[in-house]
Backbone bond lengths (Angstrom), bond angles and torsions (degrees), N, CA, C in turn:
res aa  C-N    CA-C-N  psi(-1)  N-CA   C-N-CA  omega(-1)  CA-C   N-CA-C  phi
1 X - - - 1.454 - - 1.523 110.97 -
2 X 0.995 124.87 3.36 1.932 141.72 -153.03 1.533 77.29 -86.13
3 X 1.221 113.23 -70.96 1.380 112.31 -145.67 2.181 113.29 -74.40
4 X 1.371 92.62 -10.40 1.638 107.41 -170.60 1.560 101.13 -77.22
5 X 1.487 121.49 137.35 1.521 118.27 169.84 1.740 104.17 -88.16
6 X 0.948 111.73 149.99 1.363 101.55 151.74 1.594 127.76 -136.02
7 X 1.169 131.20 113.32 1.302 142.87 -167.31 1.559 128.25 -78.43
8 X 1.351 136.87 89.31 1.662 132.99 -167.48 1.659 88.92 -74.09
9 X 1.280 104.40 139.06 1.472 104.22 -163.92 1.850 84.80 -119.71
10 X 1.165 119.21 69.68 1.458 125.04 -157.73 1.612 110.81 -158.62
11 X 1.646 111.69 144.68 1.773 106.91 -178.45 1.620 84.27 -112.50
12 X 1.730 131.58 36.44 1.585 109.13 -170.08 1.858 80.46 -102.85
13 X 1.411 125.38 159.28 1.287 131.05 162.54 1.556 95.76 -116.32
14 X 1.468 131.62 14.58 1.641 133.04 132.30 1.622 115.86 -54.33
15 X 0.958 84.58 -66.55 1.582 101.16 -175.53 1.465 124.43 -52.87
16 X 1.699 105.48 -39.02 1.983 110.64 158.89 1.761 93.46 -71.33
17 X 1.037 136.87 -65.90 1.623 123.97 -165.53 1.331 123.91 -41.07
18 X 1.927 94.09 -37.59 1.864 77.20 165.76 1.191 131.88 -72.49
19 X 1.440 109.39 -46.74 1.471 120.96 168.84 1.808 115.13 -31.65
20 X 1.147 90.69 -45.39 1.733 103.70 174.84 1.848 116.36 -60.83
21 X 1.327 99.55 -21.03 1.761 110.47 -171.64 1.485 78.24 -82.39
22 X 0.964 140.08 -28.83 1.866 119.00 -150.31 1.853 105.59 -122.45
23 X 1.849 99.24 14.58 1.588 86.82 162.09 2.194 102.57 101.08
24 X 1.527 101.23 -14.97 1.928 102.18 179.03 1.067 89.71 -101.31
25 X 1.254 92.78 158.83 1.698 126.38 -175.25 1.541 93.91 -151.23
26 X 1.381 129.30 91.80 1.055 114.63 171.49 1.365 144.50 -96.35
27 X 1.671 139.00 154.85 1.743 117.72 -135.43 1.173 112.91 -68.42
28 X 1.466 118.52 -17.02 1.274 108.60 -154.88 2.252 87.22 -157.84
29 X 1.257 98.68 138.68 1.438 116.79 170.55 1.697 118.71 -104.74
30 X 1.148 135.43 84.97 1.449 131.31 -156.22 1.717 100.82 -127.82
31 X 0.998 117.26 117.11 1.618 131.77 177.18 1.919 98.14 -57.73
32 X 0.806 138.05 132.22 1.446 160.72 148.58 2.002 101.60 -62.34
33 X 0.943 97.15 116.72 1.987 96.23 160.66 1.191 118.05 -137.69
34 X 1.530 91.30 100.43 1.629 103.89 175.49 1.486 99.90 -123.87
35 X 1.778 103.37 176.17 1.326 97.45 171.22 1.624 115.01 -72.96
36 X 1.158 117.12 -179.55 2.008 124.51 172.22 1.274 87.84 -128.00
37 X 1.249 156.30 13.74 1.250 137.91 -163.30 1.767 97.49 -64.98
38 X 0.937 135.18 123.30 1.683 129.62 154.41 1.581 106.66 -37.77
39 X 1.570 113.71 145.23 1.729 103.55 156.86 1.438 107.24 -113.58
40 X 1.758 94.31 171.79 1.529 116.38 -166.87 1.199 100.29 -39.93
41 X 1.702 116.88 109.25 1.670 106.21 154.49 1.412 95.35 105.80
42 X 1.195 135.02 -15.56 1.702 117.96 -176.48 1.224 117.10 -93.16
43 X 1.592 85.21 152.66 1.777 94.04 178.96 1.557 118.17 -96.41
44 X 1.269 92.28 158.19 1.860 110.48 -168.83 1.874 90.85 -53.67
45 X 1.389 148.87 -59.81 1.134 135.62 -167.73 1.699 111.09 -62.92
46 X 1.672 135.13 -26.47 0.537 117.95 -175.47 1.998 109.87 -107.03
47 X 1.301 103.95 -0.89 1.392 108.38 155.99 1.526 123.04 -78.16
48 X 1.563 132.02 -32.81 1.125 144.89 179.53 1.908 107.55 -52.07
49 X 1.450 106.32 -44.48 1.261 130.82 -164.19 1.409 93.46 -82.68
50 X 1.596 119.69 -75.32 1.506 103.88 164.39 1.094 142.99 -3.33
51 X 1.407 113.00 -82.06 1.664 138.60 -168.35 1.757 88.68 -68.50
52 X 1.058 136.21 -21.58 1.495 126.51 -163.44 1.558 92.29 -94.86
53 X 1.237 127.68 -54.24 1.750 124.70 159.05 1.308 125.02 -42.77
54 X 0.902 123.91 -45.93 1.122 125.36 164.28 1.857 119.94 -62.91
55 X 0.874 127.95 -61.16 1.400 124.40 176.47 1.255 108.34 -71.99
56 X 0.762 136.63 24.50 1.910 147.78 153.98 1.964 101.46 -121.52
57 X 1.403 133.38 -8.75 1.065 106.16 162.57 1.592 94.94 -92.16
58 X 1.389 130.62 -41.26 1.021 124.77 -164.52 1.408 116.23 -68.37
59 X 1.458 129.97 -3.30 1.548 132.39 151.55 1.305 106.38 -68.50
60 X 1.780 116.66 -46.52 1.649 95.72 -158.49 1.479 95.97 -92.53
61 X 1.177 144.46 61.70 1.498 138.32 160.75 1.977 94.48 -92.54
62 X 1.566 98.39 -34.27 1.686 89.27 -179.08 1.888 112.84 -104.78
63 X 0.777 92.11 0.02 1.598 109.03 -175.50 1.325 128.55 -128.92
64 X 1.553 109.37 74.51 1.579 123.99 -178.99 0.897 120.44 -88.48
65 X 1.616 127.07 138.87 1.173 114.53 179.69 1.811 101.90 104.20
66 X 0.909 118.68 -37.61 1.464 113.92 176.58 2.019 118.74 -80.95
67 X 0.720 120.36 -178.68 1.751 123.72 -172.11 1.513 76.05 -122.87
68 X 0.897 97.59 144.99 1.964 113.60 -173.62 1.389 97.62 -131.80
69 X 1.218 128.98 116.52 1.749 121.84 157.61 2.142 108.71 -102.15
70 X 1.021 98.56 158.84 1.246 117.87 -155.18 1.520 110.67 -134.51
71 X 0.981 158.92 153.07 1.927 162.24 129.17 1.279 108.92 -138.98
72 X 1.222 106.15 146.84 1.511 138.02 143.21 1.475 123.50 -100.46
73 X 1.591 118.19 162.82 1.093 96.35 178.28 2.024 95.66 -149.58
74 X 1.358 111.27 121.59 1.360 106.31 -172.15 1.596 106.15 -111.98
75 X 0.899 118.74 145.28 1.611 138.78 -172.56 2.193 100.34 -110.67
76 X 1.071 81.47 117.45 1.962 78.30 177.19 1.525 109.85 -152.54
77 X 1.554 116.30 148.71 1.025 110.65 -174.89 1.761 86.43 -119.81
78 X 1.158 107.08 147.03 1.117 118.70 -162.73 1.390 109.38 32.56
79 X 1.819 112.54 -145.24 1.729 95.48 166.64 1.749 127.63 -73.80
80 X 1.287 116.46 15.41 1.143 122.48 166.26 1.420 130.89 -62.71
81 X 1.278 125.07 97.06 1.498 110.36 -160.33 2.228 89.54 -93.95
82 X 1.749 94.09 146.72 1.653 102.77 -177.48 1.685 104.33 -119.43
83 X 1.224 103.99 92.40 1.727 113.17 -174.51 0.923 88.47 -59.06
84 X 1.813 98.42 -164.17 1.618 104.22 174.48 1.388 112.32 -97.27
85 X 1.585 101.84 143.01 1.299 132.01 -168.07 1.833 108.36 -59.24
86 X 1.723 101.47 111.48 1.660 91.82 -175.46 1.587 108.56 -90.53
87 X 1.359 107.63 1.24 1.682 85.09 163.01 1.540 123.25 -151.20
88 X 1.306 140.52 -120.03 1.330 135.96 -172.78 1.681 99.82 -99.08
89 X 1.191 77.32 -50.07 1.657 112.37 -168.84 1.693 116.22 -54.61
90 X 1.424 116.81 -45.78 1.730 139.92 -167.36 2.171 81.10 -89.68
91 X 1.299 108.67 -63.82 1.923 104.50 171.30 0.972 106.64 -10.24
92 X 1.968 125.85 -79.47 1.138 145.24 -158.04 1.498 103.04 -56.98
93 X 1.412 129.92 -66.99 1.324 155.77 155.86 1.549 99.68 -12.58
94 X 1.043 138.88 -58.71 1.109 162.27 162.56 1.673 132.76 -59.79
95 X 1.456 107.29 -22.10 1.389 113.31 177.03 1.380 95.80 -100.64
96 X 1.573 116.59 -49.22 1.739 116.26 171.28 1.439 131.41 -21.17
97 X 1.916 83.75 -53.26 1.938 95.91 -173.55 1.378 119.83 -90.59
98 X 2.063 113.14 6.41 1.522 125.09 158.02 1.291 95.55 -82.89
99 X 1.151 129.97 -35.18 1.786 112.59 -151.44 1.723 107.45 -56.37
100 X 1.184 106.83 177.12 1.270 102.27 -156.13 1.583 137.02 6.59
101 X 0.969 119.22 1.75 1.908 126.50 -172.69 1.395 108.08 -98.88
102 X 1.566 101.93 156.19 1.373 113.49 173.57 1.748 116.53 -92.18
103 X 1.017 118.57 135.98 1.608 114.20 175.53 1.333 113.82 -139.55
104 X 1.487 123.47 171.43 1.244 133.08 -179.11 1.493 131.24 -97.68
105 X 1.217 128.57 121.12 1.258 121.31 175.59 1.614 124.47 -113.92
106 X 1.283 122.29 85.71 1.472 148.11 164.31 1.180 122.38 -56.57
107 X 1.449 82.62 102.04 2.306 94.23 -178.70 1.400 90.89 -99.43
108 X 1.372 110.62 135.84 1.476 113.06 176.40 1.909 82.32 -113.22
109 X 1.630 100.09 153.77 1.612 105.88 179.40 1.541 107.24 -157.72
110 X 1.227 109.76 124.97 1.630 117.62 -157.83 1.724 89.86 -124.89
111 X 1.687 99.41 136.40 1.837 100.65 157.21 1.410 98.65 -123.07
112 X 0.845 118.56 132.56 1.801 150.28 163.85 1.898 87.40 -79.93
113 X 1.543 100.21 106.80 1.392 100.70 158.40 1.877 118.67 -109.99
114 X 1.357 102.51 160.04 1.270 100.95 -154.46 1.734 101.77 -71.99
115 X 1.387 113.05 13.24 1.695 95.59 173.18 1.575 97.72 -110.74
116 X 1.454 116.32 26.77 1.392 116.43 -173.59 1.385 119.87 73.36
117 X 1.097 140.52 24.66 1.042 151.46 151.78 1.634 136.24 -73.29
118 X 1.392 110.84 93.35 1.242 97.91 177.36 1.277 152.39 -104.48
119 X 1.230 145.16 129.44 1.864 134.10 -157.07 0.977 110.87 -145.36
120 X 1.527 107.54 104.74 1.457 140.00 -165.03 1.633 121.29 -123.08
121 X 1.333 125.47 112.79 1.679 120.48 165.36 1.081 117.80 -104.83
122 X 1.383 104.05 -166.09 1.437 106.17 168.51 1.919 100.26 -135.94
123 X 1.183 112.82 155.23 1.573 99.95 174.83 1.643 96.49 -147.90
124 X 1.082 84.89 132.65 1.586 104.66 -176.86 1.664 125.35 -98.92
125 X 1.258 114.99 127.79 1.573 112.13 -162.54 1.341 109.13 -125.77
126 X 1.436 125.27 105.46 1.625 107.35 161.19 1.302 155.39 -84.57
127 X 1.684 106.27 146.77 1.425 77.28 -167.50 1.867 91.11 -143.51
128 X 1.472 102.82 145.92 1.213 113.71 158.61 1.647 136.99 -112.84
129 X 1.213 112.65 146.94 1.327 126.87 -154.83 1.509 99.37 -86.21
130 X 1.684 142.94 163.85 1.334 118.78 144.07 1.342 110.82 -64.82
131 X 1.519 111.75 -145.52 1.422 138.21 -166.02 1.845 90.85 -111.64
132 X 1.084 98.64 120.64 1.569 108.43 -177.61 1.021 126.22 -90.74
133 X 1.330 145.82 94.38 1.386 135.64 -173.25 1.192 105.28 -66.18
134 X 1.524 116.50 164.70 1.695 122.89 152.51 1.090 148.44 -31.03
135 X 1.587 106.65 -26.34 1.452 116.98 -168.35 1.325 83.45 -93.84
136 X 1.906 122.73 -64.44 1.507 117.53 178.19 1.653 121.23 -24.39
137 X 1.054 116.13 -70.14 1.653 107.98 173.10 1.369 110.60 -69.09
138 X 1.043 151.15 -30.28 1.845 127.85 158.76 0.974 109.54 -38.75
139 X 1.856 126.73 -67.86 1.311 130.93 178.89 1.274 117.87 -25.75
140 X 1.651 124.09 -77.89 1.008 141.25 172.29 1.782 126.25 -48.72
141 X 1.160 106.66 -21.53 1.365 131.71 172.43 1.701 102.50 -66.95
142 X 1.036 100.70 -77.26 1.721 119.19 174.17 1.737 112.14 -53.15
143 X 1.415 104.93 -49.25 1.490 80.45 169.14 1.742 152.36 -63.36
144 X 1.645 84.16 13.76 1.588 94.96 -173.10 1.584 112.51 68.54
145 X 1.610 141.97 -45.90 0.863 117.87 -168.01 1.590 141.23 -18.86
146 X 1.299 90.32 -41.34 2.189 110.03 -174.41 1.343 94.66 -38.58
147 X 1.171 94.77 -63.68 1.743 119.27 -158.11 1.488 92.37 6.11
148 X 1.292 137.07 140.91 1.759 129.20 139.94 1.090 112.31 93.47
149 X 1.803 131.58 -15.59 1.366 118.81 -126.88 1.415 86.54 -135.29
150 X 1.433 117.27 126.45 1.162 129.97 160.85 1.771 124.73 -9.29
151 X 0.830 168.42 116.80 1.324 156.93 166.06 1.677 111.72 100.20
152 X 1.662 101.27 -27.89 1.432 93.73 -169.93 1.967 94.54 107.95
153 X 0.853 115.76 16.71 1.757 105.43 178.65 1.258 97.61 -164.04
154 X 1.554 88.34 -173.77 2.055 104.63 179.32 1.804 91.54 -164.11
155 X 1.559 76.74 111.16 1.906 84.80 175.35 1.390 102.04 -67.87
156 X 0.991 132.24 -16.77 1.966 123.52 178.41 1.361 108.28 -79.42
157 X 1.521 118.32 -12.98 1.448 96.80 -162.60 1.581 98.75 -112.55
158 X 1.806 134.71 -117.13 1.455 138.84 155.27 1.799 119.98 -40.65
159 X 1.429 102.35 -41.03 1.597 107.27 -158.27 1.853 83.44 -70.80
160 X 0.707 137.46 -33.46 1.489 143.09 -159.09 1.761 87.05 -63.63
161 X 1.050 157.16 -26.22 1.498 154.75 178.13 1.564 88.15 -74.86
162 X 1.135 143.47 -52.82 1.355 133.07 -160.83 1.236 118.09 -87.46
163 X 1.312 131.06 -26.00 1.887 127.67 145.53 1.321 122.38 -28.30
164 X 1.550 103.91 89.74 1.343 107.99 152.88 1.731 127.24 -69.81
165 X 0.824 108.69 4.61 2.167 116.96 -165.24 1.348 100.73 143.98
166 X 1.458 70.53 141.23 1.523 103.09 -175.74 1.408 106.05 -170.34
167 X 1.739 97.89 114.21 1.747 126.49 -178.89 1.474 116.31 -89.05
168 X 1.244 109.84 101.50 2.087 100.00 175.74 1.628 90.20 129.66
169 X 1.261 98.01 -158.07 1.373 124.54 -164.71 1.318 119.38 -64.21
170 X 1.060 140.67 94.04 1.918 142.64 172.37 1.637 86.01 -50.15
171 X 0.797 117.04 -81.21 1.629 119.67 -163.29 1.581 118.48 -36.65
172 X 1.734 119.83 -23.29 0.995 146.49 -159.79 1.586 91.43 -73.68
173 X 1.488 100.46 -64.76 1.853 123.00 178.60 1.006 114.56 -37.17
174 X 1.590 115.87 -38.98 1.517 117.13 -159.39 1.528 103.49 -92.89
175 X 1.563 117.27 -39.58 1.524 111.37 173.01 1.668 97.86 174.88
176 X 1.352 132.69 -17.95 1.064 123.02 -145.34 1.751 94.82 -164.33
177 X 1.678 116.28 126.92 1.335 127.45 179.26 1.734 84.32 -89.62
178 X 1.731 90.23 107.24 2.127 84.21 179.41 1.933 85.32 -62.67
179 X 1.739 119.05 -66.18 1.611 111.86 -158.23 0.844 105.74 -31.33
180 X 1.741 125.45 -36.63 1.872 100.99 -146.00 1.956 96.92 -106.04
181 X 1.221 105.98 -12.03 1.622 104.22 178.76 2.194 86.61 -81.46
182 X 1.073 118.62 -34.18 1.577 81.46 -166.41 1.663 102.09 -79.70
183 X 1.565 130.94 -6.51 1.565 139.75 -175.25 1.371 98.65 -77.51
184 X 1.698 123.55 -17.18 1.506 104.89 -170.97 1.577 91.67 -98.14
185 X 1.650 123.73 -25.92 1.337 110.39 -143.88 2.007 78.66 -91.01
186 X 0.943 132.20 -40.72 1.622 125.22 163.89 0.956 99.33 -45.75
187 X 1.323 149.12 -74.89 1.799 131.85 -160.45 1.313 115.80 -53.67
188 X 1.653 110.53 -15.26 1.319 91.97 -152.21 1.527 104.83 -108.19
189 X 1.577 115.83 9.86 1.344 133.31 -166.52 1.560 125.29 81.67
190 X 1.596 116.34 -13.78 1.491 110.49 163.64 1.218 112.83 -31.63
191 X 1.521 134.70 -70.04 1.289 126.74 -170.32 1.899 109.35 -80.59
């Protein structure tokens, strides 16, 4: 593995911490800038997977030769996908239509290997919120947490008191399926 680079093709410092829980340190940390726009008609599992291919090809156009890993991570209630929340206002909008309901959170995660090979899923995790009172979303509103964050929350940080269940991947929530990113980087000969 000495001689292999490996590239997080990512601006999350979630996403290096997990990697960091499971033993990677990877060579290089490089933000991907592409668009996220969704297209006409797609769904949050097969946009998650997308946007994660894509920002791992768009690292290795300058960086050959390296294994590039990549994620996205989409939050949707039904086919509704809930980016991140650009203001106080869309938050609220957004904490309402978690309260009591169950929804999906789809990490799509792509490695760009250096013989051009790519192997990418998506894994889907559910999770439900309680029933939110008013004061709960002000609180949480005001604490800034959202800021940035997929869905409008961060199960690691405050929103993590309001999870009633949640089926699949914890790690998934936070930014990164550690099982299924270390099952691709073993298949794919990194290790």
């Amino acid at each position: 593995m000495k001689n292999k680079s490996l590239i997080l093709a990512s601006a999350s410092p979630r996403r290096a911490a997990l990697l960091g829980q499971v033993g990677i340190t990877p060579d290089k940390t490089i933000p991907a800038e592409i668009d996220e726009t969704p297209l006409k008609g797609e769904l949050p599992r097969s946009l998650a997977e997308r946007l994660a291919v894509e920002k791992a090809q768009a690292v290795a156009e300058s960086h050959s030769g390296a294994y590039i890993l990549a994620a996205d991570t989409v939050v949707a209630c039904g086919r509704r996908v809930l980016e991140k929340a650009a203001d106080e206002t869309e938050e609220r909008r957004f904490l309402k239509l978690l309260s009591g309901r169950r929804h999906k959170v789809i990490g799509g995660i792509a490695l760009l290997c250096p013989d051009g090979r790519v192997i990418s899923r998506a894994i889907e995790t559910v999770v439900q919120f309680k029933k939110l009172s008013d004061h709960d979303i002000e609180d949480y509103v005001q604490s800034g947490e959202w800021e940035g964050k997929a869905g409008g929350y961060a199960i690691q940080g405050r929103a993590g008191a309001y999870i009633k269940f949640i089926r699949g991947s914890y790690s998934n929530v936070v930014g990164l399926s550690l099982y299924d990113t270390m099952q691709i980087l073993k298949g794919s000969g990194y290790f």
